[in-house]
N, C-alpha and C positions, 0 to 999 in steps of 0.2 A: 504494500500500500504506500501512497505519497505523501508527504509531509507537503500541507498548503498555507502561505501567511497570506493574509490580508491587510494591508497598511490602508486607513482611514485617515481624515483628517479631524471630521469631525461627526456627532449621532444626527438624527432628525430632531427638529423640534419640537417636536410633540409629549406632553408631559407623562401621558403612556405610552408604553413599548406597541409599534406595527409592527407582529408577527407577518404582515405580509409585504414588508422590507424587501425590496429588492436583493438590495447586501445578505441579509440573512437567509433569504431564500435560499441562493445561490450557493452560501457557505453550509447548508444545511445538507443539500442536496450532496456535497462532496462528503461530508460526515456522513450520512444515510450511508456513503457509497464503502465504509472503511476506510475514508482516509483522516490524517491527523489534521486538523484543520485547527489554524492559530489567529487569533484579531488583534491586530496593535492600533492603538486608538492612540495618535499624536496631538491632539489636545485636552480632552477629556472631560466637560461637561456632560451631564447628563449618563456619567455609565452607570451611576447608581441605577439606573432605569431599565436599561439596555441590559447591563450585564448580567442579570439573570437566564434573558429570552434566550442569548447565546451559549451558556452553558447548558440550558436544560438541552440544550440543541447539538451536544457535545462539541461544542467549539472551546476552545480554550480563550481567555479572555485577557487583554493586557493592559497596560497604560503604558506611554512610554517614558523614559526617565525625566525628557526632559519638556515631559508637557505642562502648559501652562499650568492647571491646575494641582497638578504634584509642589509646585514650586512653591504654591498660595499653601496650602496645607497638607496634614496627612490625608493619604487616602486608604479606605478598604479594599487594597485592589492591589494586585500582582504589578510589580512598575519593573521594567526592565527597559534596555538601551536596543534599539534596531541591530546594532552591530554586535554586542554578548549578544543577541537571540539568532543571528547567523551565523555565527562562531556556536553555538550552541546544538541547532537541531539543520541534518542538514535539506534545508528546502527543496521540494520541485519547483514548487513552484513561486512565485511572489506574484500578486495581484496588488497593482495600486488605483485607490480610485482618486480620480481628477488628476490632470495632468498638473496644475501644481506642487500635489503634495511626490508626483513623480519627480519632479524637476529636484528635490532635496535628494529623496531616497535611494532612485538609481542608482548614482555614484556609489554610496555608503554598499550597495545589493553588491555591486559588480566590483567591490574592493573585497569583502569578505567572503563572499559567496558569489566565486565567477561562474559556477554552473546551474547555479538556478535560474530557470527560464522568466522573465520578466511579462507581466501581461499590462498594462495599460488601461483603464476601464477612461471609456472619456464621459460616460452619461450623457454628453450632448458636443459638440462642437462649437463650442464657447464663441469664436471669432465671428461663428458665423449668426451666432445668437447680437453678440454685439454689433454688428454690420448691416442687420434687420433693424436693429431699435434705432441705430443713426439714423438710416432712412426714412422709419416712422415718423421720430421728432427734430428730425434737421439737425442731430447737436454732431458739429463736426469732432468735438475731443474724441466723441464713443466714434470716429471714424479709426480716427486714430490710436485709441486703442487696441481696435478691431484687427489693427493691420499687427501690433507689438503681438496679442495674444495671439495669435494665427503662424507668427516664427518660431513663438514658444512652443506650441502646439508642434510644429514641424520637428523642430529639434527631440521633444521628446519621444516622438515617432522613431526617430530615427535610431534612438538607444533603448526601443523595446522589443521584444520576439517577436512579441502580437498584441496587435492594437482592439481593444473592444468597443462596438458600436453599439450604437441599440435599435439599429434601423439597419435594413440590406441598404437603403440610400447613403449614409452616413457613411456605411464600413465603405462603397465606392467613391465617395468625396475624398477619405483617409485614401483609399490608394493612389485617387490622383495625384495628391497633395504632396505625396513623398513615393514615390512608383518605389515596387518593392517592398510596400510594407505588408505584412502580415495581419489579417483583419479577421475577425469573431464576432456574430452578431448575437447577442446576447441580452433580450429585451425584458421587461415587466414580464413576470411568471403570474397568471389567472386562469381562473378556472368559470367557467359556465356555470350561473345559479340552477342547483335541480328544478327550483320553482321559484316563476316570476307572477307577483301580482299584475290581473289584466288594465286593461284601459280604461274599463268603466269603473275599477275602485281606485283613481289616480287622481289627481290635480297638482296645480303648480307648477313651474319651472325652477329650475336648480344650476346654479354655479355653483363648482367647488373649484378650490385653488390655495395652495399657503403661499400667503404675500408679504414674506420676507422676498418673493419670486419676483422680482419688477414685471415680467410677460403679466404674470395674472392680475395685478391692481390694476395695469394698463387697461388689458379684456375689459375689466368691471368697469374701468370709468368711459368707455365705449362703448360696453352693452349700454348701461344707464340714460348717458348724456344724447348716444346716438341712434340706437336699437329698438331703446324700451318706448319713446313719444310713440312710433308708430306700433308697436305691438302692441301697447295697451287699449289704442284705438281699437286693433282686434280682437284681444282679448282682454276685453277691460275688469272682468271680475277673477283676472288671473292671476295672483302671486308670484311674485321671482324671490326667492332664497338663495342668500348671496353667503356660501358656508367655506371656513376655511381659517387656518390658525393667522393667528398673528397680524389683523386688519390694520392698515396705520387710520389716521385719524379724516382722510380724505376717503378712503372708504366706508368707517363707524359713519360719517356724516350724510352718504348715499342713501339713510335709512328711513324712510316716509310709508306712505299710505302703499302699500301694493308690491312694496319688496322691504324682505326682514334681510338683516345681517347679522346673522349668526355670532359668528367668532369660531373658535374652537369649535368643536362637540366631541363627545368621550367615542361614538359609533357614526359613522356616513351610512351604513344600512335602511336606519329605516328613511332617509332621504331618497334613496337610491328605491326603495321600494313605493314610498309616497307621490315622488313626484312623476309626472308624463312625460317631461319633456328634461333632457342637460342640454343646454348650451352653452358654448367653446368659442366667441367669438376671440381668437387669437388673432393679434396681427402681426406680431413677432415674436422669434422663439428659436429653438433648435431641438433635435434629440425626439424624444418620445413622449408624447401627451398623456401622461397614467392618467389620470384624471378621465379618458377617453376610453381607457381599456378599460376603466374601473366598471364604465356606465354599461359598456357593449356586455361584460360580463354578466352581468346584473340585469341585463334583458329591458335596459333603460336606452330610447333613441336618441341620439344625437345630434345636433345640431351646429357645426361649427364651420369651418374656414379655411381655405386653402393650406393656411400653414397650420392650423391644429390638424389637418388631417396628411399633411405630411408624412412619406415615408413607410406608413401602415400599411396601403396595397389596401385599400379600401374602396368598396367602388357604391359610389351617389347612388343612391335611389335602392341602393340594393339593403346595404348595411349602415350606412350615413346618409344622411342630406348637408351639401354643401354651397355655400351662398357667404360671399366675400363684399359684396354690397349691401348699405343696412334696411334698403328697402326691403331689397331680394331677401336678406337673412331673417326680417321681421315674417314675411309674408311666409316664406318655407317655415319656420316655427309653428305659424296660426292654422295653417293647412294639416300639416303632422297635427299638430295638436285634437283638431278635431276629426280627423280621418284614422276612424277605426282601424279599418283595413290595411291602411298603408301604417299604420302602427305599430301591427299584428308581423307584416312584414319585415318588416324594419327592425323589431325587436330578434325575433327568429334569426336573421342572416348575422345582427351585428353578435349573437352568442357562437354562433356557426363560425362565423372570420375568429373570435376567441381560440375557440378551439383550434382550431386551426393553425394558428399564430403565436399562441400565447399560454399554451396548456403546458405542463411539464413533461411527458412525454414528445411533445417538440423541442421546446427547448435546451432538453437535458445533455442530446448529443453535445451542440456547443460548448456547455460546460463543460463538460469532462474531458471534450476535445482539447480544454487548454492546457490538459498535461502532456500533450501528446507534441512532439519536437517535429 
């Protein structure tokens, strides 16, 4: 069996653990498989949280020596240094997620440990996330950064085995970008609800989003400002639920007659079961829309935007409906909304593309493909 580490930078924000974690999935799935699977968490906030879910998941759980919160006090937690835990156990493999926290650790992997296989998780393609939002709001700096983080990006390409995408689009962007690199596409792991409440026991519309995200405060203040005048016209006794952690105060303010703003909540279930319709108006972004997978899983329609539906292999009318103009996007909501049948539809195909795409017997090959040289 393989020894796997996982170097993180930092947990989710959420003040309870999501078992259904990307990261953990993934790291679970190599556990399940026999292999020794290790988490090195280089800031440390929130493990008191986290490090439970991981263990019960036979992951071994770390801090690293010299992360912020070691430094502020004790912790209840195993602290060890990157370099003693390569010198110590000898890895297959090393996964880093976000090309940032690659740009430190690399080096440190391929000093101590020059035969562990390096993987790269990018979760999105950062530059090209920033490159979208210049163009939205005209700010030339985010062009300019677009252009700094995009070398970063290259370079660290270029010092890993294999690079992970979360989109077949994405992993072909990465080989352009550095021809020759090595790509895995390794998305959001979901499963198909066995049972979804129908049309007739439904109401409302739902955004979800956590807006420490800039992409999702932007959506919300564009569904609101732009979306909502004309869809309320259509549906004017319809509710919009605006859910999702960490609201700044331009969004808590969004909150009037006919859309609630949540904040937090402990469970998205029974949202996902209440309301008829999610919509997704994204207008920039990168990587993979969970928030998208979450709903199609859950046998809940869609409704969003060229770039939320990015990269999915999703096809309008079948499994989504898609509308980039906010006429167009109002009028395609109020139609879905009251057409049963194309509801019925709708919900069916986008659990169907689930499966399909997003189930862990799909999935799984890639993962364990990234011990393989």
């Amino acid at each position: 069996m393989a020894s796997v580490l996982f170097i993180d930078g930092v947990l989710p924000s959420f003040p309870h653990p999501n078992r259904e974690w990307r990261v953990l999935r993934i790291l679970q799935a190599f556990a399940e498989a026999g292999h020794r699977v290790v988490y090195l968490l280089l800031q440390g906030e929130r493990y008191q949280i986290y490090r439970p879910a991981f263990e019960e998941a036979g992951i071994q759980f770390y801090l690293e020596r010299g992360a912020r919160i070691c430094r502020q006090r004790e912790v209840d937690c195993p602290v060890v240094g990157l370099d003693q835990l390569l010198q110590e156990i000898p890895f297959h493999l090393a996964c880093i997620h976000f090309v940032n926290n690659a740009l430190a650790c690399i080096p440190v992997i391929r000093r101590h440990s020059p035969r562990t296989r390096i993987a790269v998780d990018t979760v999105d393609l950062a530059h090209l996330r920033e490159w979208r939002e210049a163009m939205v709001t005209g700010r030339r700096d985010l062009m300019a950064q677009a252009y700094r983080t995009r070398q970063r990006e290259m370079y660290v390409f270029r010092q890993a085995d294999v690079v992970i995408a979360v989109t077949p689009l994405e992993a072909e962007m990465i080989a352009r970008m550095v021809p020759g690199t090595k790509t895995a596409v390794i998305p959001v792991l979901a499963d198909p609800w066995p049972q979804v409440n129908p049309f007739a026991c439904r109401e409302g519309l739902l955004y979800v989003g956590n807006f420490l995200h800039q992409p999702n405060v932007d959506a919300v203040i564009y569904l609101v400002h732009h979306i909502w005048p004309y869809l309320q016209k259509l549906l004017p006794a319809v509710d919009l639920y605006i859910v999702g952690d960490n609201p700044p105060q331009e969004i808590r303010a969004l909150s009037k007659a006919g859309i609630k703003v949540t904040g937090y909540v402990p469970a998205l279930r029974p949202y996902l079961e209440q309301c008829r319709l999610m919509l997704a108006p994204v207008r920039y972004g990168a990587g993979l829309k969970t928030k998208i997978v979450e709903a199609l899983a859950a046998g809940l329609p869609v409704v969003t935007t060229r770039i939320g539906a990015e990269g999915m292999e999703l096809r309008a009318g079948e499994n989504v409906v898609v509308a980039d103009d906010p006429v167009f996007f109002s009028r395609a909501a109020a139609a879905l909304y009251r057409d049963e049948a194309l509801w019925d539809r709708l919900s069916r195909g986008g659990q169907e593309h689930v499966r399909c795409h997003y189930s862990f017997p799909v999935v799984a090959p890639a993962i364990y493909g990234l011990l393989l040289n």
